[in-house]
VOPAGU-2260 file (C-alpha; in pm, 1 decimal, decimal comma):
REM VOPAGU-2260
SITE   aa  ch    i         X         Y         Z
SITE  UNK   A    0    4029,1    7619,3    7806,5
SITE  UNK   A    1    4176,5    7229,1    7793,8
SITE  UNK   A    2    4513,4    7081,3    7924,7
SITE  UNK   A    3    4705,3    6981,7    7600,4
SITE  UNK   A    4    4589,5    6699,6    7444,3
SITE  UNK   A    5    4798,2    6336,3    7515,9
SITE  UNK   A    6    4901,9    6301,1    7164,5
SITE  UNK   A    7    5074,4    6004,5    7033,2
SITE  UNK   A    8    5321,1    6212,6    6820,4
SITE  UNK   A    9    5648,6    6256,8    7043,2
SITE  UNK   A   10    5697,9    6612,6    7048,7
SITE  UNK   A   11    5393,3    6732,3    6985,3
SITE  UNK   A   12    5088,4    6861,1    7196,1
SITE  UNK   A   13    4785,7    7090,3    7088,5
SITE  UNK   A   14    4611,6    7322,9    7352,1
SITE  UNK   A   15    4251,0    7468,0    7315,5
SITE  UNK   A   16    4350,4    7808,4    7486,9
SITE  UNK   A   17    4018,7    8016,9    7447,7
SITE  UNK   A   18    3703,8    7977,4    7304,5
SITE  UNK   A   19    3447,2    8213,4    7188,7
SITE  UNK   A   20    3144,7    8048,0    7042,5
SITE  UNK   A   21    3230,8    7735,2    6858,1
SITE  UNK   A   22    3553,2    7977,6    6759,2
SITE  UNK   A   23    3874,0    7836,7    6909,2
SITE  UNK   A   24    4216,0    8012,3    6994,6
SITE  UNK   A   25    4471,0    7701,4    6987,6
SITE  UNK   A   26    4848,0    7632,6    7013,3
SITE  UNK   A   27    5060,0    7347,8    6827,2
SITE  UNK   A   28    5380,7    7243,8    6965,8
SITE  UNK   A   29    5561,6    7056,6    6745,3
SITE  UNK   A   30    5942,8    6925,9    6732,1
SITE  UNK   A   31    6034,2    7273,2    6456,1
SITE  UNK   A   32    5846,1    7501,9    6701,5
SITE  UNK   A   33    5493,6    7645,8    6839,8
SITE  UNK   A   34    5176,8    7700,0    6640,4
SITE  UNK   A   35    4887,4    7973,9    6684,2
SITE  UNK   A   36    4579,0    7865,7    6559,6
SITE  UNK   A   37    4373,8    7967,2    6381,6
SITE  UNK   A   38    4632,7    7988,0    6113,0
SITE  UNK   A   39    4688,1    7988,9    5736,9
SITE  UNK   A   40    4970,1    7754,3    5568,7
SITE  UNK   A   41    5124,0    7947,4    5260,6
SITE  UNK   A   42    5157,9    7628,1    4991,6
SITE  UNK   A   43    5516,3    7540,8    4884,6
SITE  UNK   A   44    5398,3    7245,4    4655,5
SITE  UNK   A   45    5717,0    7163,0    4520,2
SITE  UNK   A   46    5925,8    7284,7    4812,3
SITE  UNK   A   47    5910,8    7613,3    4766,6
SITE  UNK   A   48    5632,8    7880,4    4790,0
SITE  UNK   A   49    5661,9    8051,5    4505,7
SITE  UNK   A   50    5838,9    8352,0    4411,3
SITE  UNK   A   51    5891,4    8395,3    4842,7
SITE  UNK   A   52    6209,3    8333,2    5028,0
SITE  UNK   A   53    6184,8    8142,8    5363,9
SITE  UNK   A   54    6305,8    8435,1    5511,6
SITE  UNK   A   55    6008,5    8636,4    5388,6
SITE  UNK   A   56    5768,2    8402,0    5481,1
SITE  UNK   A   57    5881,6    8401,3    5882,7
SITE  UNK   A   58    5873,2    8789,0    5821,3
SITE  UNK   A   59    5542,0    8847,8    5713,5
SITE  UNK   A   60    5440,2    8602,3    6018,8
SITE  UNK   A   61    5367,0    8252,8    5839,3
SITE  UNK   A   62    5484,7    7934,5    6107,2
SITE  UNK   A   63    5416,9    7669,8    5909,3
SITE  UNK   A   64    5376,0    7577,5    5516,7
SITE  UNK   A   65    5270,1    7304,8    5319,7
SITE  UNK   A   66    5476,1    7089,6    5057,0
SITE  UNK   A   67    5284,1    6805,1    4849,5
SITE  UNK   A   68    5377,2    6430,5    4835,4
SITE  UNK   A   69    5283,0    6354,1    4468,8
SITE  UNK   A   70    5475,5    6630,5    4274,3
SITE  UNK   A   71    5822,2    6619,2    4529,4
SITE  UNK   A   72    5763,4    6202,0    4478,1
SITE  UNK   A   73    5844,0    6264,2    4123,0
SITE  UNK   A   74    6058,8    6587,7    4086,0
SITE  UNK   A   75    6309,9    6596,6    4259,6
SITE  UNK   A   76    6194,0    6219,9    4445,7
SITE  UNK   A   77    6213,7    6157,9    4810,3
SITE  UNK   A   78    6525,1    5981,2    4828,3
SITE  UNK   A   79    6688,5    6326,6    4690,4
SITE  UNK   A   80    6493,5    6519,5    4967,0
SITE  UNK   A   81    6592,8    6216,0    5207,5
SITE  UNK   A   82    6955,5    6257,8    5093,2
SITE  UNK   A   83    6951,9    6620,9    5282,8
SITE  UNK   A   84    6832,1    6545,1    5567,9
SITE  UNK   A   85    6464,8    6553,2    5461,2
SITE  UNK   A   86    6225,7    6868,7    5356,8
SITE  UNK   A   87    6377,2    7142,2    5627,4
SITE  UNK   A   88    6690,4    7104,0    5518,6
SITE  UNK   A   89    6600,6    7096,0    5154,7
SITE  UNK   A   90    6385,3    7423,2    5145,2
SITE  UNK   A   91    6580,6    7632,0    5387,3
SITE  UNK   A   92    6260,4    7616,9    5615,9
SITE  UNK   A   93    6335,6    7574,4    6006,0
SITE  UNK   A   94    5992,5    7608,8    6106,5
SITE  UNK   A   95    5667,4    7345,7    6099,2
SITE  UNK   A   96    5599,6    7165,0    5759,2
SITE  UNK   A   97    5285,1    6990,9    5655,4
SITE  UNK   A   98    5285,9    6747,7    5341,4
SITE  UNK   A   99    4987,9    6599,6    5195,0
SITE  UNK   A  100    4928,3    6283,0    5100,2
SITE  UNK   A  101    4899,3    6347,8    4758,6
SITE  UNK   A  102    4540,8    6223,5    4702,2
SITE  UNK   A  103    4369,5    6558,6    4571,1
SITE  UNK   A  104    4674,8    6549,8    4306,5
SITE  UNK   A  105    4594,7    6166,3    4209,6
SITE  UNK   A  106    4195,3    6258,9    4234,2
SITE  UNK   A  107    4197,7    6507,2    4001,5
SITE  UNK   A  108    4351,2    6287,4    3718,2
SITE  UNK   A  109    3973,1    6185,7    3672,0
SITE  UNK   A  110    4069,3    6064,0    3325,7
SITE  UNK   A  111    4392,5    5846,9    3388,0
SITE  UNK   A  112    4332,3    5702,4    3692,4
SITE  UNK   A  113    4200,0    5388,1    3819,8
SITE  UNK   A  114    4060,6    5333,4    4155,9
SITE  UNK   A  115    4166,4    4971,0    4338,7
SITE  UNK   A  116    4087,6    4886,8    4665,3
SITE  UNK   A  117    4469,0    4879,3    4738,7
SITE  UNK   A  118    4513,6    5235,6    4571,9
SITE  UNK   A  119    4498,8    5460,5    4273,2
SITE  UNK   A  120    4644,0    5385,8    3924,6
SITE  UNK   A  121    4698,9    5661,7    3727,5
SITE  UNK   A  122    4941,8    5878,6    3493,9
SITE  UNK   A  123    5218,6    6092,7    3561,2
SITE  UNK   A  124    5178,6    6443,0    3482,4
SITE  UNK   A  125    5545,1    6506,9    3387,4
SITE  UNK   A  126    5605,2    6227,3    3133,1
SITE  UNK   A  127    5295,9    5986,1    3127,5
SITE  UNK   A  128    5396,8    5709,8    3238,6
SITE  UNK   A  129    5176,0    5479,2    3515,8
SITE  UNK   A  130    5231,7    5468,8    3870,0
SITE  UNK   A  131    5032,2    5322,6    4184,2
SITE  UNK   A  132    4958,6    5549,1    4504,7
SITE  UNK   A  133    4885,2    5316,9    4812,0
SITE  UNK   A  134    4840,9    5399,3    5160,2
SITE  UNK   A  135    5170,7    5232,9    5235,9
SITE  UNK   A  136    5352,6    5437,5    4957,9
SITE  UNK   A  137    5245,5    5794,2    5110,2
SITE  UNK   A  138    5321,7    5699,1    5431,1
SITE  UNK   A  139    5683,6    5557,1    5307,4
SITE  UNK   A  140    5679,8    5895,7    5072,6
SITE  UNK   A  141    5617,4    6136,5    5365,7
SITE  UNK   A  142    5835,1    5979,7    5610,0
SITE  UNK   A  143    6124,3    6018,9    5375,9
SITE  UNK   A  144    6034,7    6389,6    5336,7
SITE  UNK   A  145    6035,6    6413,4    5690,0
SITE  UNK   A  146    5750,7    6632,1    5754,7
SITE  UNK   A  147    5650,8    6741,3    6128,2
SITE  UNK   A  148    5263,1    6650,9    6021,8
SITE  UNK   A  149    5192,3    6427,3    5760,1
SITE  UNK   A  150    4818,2    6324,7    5593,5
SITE  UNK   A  151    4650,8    6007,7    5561,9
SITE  UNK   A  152    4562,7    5865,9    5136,0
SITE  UNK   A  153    4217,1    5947,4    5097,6
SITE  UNK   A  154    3948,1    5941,4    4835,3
SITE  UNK   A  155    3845,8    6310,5    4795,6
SITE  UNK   A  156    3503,5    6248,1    4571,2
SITE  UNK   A  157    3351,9    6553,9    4350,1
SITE  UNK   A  158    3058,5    6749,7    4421,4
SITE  UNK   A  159    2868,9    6588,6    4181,3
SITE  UNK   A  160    2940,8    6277,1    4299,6
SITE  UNK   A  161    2643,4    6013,9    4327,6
SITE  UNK   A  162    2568,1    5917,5    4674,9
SITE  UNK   A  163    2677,4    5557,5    4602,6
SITE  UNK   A  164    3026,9    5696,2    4468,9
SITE  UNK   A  165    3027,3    5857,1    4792,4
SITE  UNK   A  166    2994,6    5595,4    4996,8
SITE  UNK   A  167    3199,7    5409,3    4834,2
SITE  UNK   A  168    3485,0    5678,7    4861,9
SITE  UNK   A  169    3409,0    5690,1    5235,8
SITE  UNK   A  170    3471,0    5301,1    5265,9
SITE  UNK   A  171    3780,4    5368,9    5108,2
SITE  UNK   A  172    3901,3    5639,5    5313,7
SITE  UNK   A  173    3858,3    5477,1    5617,2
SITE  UNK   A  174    4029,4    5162,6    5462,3
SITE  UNK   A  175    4347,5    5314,2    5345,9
SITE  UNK   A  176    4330,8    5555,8    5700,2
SITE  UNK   A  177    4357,2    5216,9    5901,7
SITE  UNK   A  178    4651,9    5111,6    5688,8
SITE  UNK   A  179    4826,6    5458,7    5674,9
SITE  UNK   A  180    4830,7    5407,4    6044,9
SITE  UNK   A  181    4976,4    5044,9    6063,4
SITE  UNK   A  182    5187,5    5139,4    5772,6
SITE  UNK   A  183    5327,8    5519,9    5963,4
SITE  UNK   A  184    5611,8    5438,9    6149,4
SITE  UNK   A  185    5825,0    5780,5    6240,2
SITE  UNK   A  186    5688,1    5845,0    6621,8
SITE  UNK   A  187    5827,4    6232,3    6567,1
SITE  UNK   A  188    5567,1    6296,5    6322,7
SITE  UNK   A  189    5169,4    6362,5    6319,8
SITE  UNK   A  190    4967,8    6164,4    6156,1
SITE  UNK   A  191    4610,4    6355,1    6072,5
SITE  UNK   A  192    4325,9    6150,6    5938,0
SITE  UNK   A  193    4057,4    6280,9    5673,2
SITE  UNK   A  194    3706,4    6281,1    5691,0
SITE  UNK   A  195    3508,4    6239,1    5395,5
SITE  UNK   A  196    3147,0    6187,5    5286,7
SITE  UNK   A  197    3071,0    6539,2    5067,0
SITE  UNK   A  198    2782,5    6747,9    5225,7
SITE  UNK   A  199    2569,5    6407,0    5309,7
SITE  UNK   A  200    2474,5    6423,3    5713,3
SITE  UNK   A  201    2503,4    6001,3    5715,8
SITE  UNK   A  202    2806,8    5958,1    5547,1
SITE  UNK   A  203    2988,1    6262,8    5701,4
SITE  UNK   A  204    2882,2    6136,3    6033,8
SITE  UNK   A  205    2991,9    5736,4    5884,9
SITE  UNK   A  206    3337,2    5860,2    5813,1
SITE  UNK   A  207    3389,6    6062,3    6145,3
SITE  UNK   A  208    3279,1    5787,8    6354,5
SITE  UNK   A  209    3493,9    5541,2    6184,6
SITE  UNK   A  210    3804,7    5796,4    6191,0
SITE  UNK   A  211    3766,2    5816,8    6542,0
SITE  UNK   A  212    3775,3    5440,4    6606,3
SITE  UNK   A  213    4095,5    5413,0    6396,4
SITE  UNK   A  214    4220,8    5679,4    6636,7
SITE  UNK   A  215    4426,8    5990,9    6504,0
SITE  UNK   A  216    4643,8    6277,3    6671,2
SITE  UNK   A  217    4396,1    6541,1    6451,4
SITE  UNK   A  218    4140,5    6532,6    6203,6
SITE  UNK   A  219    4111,1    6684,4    5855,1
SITE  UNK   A  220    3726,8    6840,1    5692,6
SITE  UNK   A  221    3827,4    6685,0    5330,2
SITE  UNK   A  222    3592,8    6665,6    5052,8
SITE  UNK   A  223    3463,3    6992,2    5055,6
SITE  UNK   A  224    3590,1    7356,9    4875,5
SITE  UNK   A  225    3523,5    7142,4    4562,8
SITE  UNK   A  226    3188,9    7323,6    4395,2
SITE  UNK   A  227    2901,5    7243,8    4711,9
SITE  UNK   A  228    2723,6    7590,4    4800,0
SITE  UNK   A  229    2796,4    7764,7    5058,6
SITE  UNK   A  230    2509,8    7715,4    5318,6
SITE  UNK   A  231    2514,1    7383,8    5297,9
SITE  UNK   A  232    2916,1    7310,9    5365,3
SITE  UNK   A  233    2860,0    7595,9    5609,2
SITE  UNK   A  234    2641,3    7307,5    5797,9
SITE  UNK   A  235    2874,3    7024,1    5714,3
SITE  UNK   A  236    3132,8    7241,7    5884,6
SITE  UNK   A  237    2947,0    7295,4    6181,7
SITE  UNK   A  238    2830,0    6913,6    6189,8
SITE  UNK   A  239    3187,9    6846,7    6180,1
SITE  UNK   A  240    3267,5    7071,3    6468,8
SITE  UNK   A  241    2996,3    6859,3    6665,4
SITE  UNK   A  242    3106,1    6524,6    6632,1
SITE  UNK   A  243    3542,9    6539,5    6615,0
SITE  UNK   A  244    3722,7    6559,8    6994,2
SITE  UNK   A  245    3726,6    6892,1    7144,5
SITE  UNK   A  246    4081,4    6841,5    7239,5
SITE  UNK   A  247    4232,8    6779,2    6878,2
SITE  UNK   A  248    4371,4    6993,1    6623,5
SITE  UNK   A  249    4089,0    7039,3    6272,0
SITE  UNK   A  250    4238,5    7125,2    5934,6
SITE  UNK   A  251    4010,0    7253,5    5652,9
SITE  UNK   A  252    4163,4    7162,3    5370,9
SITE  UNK   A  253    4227,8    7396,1    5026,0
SITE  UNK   A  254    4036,1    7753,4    5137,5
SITE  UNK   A  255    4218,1    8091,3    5055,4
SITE  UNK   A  256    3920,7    8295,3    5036,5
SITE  UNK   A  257    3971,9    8523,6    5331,4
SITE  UNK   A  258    3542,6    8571,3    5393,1
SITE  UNK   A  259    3556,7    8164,5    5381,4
SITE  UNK   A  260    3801,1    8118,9    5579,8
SITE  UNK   A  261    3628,8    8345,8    5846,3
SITE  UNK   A  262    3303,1    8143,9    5841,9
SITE  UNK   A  263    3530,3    7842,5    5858,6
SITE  UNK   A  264    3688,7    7976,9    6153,8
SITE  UNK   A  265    3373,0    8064,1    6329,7
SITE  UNK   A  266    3264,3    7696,1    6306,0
SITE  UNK   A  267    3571,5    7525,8    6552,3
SITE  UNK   A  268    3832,8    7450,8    6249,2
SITE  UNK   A  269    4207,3    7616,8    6332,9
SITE  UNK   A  270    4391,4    7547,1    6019,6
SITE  UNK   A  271    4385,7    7628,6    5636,7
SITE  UNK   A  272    4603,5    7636,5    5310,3
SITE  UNK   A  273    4500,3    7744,8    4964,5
SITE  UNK   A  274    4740,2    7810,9    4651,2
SITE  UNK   A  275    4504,1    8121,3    4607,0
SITE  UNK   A  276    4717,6    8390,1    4752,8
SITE  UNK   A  277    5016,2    8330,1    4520,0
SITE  UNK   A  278    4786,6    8179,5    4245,8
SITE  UNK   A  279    4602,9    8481,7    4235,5
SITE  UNK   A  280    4990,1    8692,1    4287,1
SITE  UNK   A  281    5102,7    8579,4    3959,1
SITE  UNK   A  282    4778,8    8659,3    3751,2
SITE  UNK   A  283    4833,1    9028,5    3884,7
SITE  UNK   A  284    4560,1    9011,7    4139,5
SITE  UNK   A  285    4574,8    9205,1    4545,9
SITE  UNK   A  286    4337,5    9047,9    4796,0
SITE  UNK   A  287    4281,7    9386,0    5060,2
SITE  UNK   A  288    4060,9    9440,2    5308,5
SITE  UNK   A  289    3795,8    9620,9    5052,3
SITE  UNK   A  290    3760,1    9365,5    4789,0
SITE  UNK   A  291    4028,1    9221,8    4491,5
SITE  UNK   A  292    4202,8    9413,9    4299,4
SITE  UNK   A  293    4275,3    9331,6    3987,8
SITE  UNK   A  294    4616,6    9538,4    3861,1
SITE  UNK   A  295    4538,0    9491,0    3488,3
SITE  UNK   A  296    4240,1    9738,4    3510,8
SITE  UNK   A  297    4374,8   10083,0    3352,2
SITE  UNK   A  298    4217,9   10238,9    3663,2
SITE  UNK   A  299    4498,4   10203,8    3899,9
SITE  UNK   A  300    4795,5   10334,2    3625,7
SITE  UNK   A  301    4831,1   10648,5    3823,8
SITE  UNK   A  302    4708,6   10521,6    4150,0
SITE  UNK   A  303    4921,5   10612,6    4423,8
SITE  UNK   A  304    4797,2   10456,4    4707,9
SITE  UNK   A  305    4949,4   10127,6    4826,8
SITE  UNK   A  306    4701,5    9820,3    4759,2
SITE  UNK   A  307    4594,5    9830,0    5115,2
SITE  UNK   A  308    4666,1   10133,4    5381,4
SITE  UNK   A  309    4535,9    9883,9    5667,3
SITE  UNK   A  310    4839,5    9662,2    5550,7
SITE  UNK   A  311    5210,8    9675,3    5747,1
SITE  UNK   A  312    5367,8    9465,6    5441,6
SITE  UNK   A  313    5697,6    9517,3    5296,2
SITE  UNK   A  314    5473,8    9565,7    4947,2
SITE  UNK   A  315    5245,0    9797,3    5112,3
SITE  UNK   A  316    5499,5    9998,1    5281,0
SITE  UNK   A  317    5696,0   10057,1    4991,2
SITE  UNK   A  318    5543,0   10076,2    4653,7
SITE  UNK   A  319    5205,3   10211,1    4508,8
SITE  UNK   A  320    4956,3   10062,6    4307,2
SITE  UNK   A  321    5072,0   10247,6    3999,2
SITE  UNK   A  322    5400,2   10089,7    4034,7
SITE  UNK   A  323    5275,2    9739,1    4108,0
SITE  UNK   A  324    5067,2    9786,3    3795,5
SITE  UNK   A  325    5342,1    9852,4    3575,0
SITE  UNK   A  326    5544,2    9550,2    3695,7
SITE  UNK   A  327    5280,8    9326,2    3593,9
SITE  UNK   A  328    5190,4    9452,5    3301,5
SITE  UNK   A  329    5553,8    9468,1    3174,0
SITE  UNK   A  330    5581,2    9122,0    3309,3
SITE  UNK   A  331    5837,7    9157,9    3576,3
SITE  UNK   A  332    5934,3    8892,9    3788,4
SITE  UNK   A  333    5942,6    9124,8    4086,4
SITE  UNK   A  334    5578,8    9218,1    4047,9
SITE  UNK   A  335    5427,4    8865,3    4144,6
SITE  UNK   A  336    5687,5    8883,9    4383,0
SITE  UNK   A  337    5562,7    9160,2    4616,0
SITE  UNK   A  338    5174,9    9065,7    4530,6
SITE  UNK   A  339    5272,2    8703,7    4695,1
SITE  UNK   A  340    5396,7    8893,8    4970,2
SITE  UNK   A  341    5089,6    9068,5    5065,4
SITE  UNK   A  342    4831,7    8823,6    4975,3
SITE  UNK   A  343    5077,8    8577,3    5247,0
SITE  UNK   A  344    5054,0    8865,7    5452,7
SITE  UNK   A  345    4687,3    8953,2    5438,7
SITE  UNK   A  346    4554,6    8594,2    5524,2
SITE  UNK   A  347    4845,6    8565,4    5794,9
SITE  UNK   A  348    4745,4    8884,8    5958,1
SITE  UNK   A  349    4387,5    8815,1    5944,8
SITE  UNK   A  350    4389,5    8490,5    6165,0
SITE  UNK   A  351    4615,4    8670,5    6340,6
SITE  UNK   A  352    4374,9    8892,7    6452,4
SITE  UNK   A  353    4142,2    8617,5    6440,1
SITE  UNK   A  354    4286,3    8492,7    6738,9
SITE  UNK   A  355    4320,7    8748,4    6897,3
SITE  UNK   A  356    3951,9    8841,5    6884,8
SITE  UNK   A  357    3852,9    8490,3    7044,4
SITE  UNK   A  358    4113,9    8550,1    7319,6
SITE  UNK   A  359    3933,5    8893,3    7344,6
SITE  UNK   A  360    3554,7    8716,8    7335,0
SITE  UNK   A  361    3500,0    8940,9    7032,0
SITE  UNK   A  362    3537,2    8711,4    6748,4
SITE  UNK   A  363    3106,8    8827,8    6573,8
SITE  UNK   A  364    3243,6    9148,8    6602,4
SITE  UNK   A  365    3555,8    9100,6    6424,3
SITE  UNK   A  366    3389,5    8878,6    6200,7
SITE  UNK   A  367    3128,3    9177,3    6086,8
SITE  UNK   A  368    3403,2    9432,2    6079,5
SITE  UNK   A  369    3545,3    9222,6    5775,2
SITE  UNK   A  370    3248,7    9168,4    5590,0
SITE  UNK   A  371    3382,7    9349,6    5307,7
SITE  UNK   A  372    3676,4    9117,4    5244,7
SITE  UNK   A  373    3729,6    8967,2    4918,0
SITE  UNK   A  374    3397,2    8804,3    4749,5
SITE  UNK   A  375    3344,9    8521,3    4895,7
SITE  UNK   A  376    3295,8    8247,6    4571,4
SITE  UNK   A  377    3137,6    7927,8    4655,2
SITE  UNK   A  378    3118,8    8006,9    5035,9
SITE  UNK   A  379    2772,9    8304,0    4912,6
């Protein structure tokens, strides 16, 4: 157990409460409440998670969510969401909000954009036309939004990236992480930095070590959940684990997969975000406890079971797979609806009970009671 850590963020303070293994059970005060980590952020990239009321999300037990820089920067802009107040107001959330810095977005224009050493040049998926993301310009961007916790630009490189490219986006990073700090200038909001460096031990440990010389309030794993097999980010994970402060708060960033997120867990990070739950939601697809369902298959037309009996959701409470079926295949709005609920719900609940297995000293155990969760992709 640790004192909470003396962060620079006014309002804020992050608390390793119990351990078990490299497994930690944390807690995140920040100025739009308290935290439990581990924890899942549903994604509300435009400001909204979709097809989920704030109300529903604080229901089914979600604290925090995530809202991205590049696409609000555009649509609506961020001197709209300035002009209510900033990103609470504007969403009807009341609770923690994390933006990103809108890197992955620019990074995975790979054939409009143009890497500078002051930024990225690249096109604008709504209409074409060029912009320029700097350091300074996410930083102005996200203070405008107003988020409680706000990410450093970064340079997130492929997995097939050379190991010159990857150097080269580590020298970066820690570049425009220096000058998203001198440029970050709301004290009532936490600044995380990103390590890079792909699944190379050098570079990973470069970027870390030069991270923690700039000096943030909590550290992001970046750069990975991008095609690398599982065993080996499995080890950059755990490499990770070794060399960031004990006392600060780790984000994995862009994991859904609940058996992933697990592993993940078990290797010291506390918090995760993924578009999969409600990405999945809308294609007709149920993560449960025994595997994905997919609610196309003819199988489940006269299934009357809800999608998963271990599940106290509104969806699983009510209505039965046969039903759920039927709203997807007749392409009702309420059908991704209720699957967003319980997906939410699902990866909620588990680090939920995450936690409370590390508080308990049982995390293995819980771990290898859910070894039948949904397949695991990338992470086998």
């Amino acid at each position: 157990m640790s004192a909470s850590a003396p962060l620079h963020a006014r309002g804020f303070s992050f608390t390793v409460e119990a351990r078990d293994g490299r497994a930690r059970a944390g807690r995140l005060v920040t100025p739009h409440g308290e935290v439990e980590t581990p924890c899942f952020m549903p994604v509300g990239t435009k400001g909204t998670v979709k097809a989920v009321l704030p109300r529903d999300l604080a229901e089914l037990g979600a604290r925090i969510v995530l809202a991205n820089t590049y696409h609000l920067y555009f649509r609506p802009g961020v001197d709209a969401v300035a002009a209510h107040g900033g990103l609470h107001r504007f969403m009807g959330w009341d609770g923690p909000i994390l933006t990103d810095s809108g890197g992955f977005q620019v990074f995975s224009l790979a054939g409009t954009r143009v890497v500078r050493d002051d930024g990225v040049e690249f096109a604008s998926v709504y209409d074409g036309s060029r912009h320029v993301f700097t350091p300074e310009l996410a930083m102005r961007a996200q203070e405008l939004l107003g988020a409680d916790v706000v990410m450093c630009f970064d340079e997130c490189a492929s997995a097939t990236a050379t190991r010159d490219e990857l150097a080269a986006a580590v020298a970066r990073t820690t570049r425009w992480a220096a000058a998203c700090k001198a440029a970050h200038t709301r004290p009532d909001q936490l600044l995380i930095g990103i390590a890079q460096g792909g699944v190379d031990e050098g570079l990973r440990r470069r970027s870390v070590a030069e991270l923690l010389d700039i000096g943030f309030d909590a550290y992001a794993v970046g750069g990975l959940s991008v095609g690398e097999k599982g065993a080996t980010m499995r080890a950059t994970v755990e490499l990770v684990d070794e060399l960031l402060p004990a006392d600060r708060l780790r984000y994995f960033m862009g994991i859904g997969d609940p058996r992933g997120i697990l592993d993940v867990v078990a290797r010291g990070v506390d918090v995760f975000d993924c578009v999969l739950p409600t990405r999945m939601a809308r294609t007709g697809t149920a993560l449960t406890r025994s595997g994905r369902l997919n609610l196309r298959n003819a199988q489940f037309a006269d299934d009357l079971r809800p999608l998963d009996e271990t599940c106290d959701c509104i969806t699983c409470r009510t209505f039965t797979r046969a039903y759920l079926r039927h709203l997807v295949m007749q392409k009702e709005i309420l059908g991704p609806q209720l699957l967003s609920l319980h997906n939410l719900r699902l990866l909620v609940g588990l680090l939920s009970e995450a936690r409370a297995a590390i508080v308990a000293g049982r995390f293995a155990d819980f771990a290898a009671d859910n070894a039948t969760l949904a397949p695991t992709g990338v992470w086998t």
